[in-house]
C-alpha positions, -999 to 999 in steps of 0.1 A, spaced: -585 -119 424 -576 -143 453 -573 -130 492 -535 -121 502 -546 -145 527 -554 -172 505 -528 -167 489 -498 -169 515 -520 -200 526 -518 -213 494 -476 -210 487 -471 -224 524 -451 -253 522 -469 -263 552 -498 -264 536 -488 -283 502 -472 -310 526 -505 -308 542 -527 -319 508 -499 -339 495 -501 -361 527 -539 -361 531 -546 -366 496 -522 -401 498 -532 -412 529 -573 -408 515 -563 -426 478 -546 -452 502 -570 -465 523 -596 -463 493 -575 -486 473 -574 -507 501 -615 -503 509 -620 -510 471 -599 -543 475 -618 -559 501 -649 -548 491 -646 -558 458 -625 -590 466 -653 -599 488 -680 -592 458 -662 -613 432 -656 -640 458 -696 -642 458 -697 -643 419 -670 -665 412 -670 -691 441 -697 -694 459 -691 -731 466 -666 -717 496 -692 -692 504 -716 -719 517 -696 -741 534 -704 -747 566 -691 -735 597 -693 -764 625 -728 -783 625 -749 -753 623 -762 -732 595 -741 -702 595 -718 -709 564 -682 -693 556 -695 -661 541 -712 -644 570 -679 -640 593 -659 -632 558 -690 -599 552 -683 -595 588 -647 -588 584 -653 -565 556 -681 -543 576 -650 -544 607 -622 -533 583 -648 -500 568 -648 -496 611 -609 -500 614 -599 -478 583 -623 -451 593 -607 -448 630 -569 -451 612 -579 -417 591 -603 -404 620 -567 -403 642 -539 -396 616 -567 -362 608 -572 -354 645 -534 -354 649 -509 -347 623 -532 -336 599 -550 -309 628 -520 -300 640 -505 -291 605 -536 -270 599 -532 -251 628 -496 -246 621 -504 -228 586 -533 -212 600 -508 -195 628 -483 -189 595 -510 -171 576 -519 -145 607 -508 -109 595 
């Protein structure tokens, strides 16, 4: 048997808004994580030729800023969620947390 607790937490629109919006938001920006990554991972299987090119007169070729960007964009979507959770998604919590208080 569930907790009256749990279960007022549980029927609170708040809180279905809540995992509707998280759950989204985390299938969103995995979608786009598996894109890059794996764009960037076929790239290296099926064209390498632009991989190597060369960037200027030196040795660093194409590739490297390309990985780069990929290890920057895991940084960038990480801070997007890490400040949509601290705000909204806190803030929501909170607000069903105060709802559920006999």
């Amino acid at each position: 048997m569930l907790d009256p607790a749990v279960q007022k937490i549980q029927s609170n629109t708040k809180y279905l808004e809540l995992r509707r919006k998280r759950n989204a938001f985390g299938w969103l920006l995995a979608a786009l994580m598996m894109i890059v990554y794996y764009g960037y991972i076929a790239l290296i299987a099926f064209n390498k030729p632009f991989l190597a090119q060369p960037l200027g007169a030196g040795v660093t070729s194409i590739g490297i800023p390309i990985g780069l960007g990929v290890i920057v964009f895991t940084i960038v979507i990480t801070a997007v969620y890490i400040r949509r959770a601290n705000g909204e998604f806190d803030r929501l919590t909170a607000e069903i947390i105060e709802d559920a208080k006999p």
